[in-house]
Backbone as CSV, one residue per row, in Angstrom:
resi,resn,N_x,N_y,N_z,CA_x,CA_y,CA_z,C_x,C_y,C_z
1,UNK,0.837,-1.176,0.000,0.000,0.000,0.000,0.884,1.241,0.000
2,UNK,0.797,2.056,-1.463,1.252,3.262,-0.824,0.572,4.182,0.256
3,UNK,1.577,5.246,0.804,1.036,6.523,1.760,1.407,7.280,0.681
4,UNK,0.150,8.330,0.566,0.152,9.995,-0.232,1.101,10.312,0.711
5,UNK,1.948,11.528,0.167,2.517,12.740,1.388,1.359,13.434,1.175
6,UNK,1.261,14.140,2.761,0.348,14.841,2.682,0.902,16.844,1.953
7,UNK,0.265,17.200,1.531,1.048,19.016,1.315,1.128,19.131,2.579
8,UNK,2.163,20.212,2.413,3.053,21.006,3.498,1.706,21.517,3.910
9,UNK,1.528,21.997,5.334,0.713,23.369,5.932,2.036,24.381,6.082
10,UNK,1.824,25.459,5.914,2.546,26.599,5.726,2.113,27.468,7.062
11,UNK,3.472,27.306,8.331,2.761,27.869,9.560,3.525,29.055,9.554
12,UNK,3.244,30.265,9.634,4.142,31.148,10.181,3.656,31.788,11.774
13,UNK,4.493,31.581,12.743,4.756,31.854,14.273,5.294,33.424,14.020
14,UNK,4.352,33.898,14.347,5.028,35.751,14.771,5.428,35.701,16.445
15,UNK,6.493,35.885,17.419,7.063,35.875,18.296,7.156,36.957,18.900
16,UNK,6.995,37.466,20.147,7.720,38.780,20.712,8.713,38.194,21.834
17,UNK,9.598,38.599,21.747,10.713,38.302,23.080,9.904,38.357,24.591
18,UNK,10.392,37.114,25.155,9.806,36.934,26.814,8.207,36.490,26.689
19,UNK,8.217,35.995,25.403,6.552,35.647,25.640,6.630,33.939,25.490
20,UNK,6.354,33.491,26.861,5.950,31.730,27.055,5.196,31.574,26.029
21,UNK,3.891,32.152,25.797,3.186,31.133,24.697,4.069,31.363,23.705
22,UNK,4.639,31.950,23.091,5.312,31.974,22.088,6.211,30.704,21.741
23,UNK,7.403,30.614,23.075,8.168,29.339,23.329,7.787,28.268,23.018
24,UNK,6.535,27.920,23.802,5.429,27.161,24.248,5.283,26.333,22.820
25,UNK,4.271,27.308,21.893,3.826,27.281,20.183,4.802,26.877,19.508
26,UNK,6.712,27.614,19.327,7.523,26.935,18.889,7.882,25.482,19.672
27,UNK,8.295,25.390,20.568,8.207,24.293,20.803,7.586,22.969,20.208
28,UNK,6.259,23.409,20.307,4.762,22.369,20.581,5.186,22.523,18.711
29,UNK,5.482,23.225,17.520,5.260,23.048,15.918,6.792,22.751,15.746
30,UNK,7.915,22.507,16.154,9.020,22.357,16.025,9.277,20.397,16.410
31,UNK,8.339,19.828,17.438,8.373,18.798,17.576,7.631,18.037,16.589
32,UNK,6.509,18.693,16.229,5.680,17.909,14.967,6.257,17.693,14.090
33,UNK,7.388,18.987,13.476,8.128,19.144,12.334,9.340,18.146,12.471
34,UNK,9.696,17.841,13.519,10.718,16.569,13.732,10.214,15.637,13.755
35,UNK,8.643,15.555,14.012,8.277,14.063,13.983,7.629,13.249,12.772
36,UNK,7.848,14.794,11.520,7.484,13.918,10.252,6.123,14.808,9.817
37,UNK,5.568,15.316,10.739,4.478,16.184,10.399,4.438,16.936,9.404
38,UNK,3.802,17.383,8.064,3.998,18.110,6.612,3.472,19.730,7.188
39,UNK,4.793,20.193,7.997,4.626,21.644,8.680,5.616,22.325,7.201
40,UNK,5.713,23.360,6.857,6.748,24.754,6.680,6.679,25.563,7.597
41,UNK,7.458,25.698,8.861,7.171,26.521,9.777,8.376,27.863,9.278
42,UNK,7.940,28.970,9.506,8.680,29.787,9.717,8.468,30.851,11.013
43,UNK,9.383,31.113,11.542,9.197,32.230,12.757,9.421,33.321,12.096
44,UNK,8.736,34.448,12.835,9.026,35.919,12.596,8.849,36.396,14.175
45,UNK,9.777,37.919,13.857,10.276,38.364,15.417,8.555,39.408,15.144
46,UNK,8.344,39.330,16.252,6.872,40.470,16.300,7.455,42.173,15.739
47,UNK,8.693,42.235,16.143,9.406,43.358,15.950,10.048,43.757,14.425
48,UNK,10.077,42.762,13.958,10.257,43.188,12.378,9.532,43.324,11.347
49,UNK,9.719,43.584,10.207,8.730,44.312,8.832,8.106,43.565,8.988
50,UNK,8.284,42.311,8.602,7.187,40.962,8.282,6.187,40.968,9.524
51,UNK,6.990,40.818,10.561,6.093,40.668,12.019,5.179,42.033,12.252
52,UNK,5.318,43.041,12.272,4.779,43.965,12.279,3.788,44.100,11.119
53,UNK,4.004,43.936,9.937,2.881,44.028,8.723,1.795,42.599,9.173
54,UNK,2.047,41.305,9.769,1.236,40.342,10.211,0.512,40.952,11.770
55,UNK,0.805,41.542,12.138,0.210,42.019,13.581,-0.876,42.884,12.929
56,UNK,-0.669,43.757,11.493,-1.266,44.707,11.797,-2.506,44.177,11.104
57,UNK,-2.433,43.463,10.122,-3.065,42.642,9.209,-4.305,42.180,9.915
58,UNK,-3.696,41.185,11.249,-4.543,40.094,11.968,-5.025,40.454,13.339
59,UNK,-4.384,41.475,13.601,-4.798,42.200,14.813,-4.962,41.156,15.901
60,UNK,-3.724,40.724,16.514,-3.769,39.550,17.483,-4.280,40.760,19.084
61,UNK,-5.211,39.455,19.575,-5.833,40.371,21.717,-3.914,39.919,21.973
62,UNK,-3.456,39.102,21.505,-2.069,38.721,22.097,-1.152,37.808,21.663
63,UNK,0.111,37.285,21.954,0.945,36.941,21.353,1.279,35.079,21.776
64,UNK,1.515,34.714,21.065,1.688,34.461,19.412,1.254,34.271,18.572
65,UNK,1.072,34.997,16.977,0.022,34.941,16.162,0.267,34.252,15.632
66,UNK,-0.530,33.170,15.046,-0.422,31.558,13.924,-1.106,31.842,12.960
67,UNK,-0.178,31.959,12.227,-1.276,32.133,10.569,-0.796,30.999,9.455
68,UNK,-2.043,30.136,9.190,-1.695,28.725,8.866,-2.140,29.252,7.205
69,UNK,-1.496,28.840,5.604,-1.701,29.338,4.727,-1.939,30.599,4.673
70,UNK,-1.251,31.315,5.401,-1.885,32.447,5.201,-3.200,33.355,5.744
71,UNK,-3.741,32.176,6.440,-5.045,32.942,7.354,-5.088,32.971,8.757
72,UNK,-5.526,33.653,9.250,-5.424,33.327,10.794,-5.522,32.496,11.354
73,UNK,-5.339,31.633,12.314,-5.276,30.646,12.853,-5.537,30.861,14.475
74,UNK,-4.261,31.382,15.244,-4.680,31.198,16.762,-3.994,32.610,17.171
75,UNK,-3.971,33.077,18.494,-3.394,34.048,19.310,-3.134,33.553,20.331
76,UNK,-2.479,33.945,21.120,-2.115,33.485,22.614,-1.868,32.006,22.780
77,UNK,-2.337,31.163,23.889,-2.014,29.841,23.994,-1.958,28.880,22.878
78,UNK,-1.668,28.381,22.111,-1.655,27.512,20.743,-2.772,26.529,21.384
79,UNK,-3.425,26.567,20.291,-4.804,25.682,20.614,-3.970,23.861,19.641
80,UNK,-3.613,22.933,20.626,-3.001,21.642,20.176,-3.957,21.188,19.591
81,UNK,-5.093,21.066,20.332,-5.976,19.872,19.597,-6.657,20.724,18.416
82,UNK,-6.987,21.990,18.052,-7.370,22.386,17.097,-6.349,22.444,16.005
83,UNK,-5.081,22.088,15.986,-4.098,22.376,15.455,-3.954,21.156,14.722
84,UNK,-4.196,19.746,15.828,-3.859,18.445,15.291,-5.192,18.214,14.124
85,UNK,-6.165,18.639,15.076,-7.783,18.089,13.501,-7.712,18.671,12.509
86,UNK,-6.537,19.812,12.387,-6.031,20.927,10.942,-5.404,19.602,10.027
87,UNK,-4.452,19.346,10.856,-3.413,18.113,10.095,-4.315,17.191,9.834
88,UNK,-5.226,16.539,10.665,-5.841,15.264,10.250,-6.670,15.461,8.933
89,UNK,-7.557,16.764,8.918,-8.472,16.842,7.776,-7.447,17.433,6.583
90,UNK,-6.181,17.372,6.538,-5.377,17.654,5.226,-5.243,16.722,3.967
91,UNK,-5.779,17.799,3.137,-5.841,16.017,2.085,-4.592,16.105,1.535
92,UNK,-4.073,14.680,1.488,-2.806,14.296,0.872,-2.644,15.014,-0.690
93,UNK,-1.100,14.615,-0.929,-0.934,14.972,-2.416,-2.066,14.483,-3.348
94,UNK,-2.551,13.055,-3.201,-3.880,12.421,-4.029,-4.969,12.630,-3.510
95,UNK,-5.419,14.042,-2.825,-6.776,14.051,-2.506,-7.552,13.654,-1.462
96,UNK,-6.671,12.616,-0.968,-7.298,11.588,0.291,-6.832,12.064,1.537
97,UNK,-7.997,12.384,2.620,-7.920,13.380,3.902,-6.920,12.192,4.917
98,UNK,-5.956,12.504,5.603,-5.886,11.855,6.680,-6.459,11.926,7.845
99,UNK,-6.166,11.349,8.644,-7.470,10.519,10.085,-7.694,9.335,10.545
């Protein structure tokens, strides 16, 4: 039996210095991404062009902003289990959802 790969999710983590959830969020998408999970994570500092044009965009109550493809996703505490049923309902390269 083959496995489809599933497409990448495209996470970008906006960060501000001294913020736990922030840590927390890298942490918690940095272990998925080692464990085989189809992440593109990229970080951004809250303090730079990119980070600052995504703050102003998404207007986070707080930090860290998750914007998954491109759309908003979470603020503050990283929501895990809403994060994992993202991955599960991803349909593979052939169409077919994992779960």
């Amino acid at each position: 039996m083959t496995v489809a790969a599933a497409r990448a999710v495209r996470v970008t983590l906006v960060t501000a210095p001294g913020c736990h959830f922030c840590e927390e969020a890298h942490r918690e998408l940095s272990q998925l991404t080692a464990a085989g999970a189809p992440i593109e994570l990229t970080v951004v500092e809250a303090t730079s062009e990119a980070g600052s044009r995504l703050l102003r965009a998404h207007r986070p109550a707080m930090n860290p902003l998750v914007v998954v493809d491109g759309r908003y996703f979470s603020a503050g505490r990283f929501p895990r289990r809403k994060f994992h049923a993202l991955l599960s309902a991803r349909p593979t390269s052939e169409g077919v959802r994992h779960g």
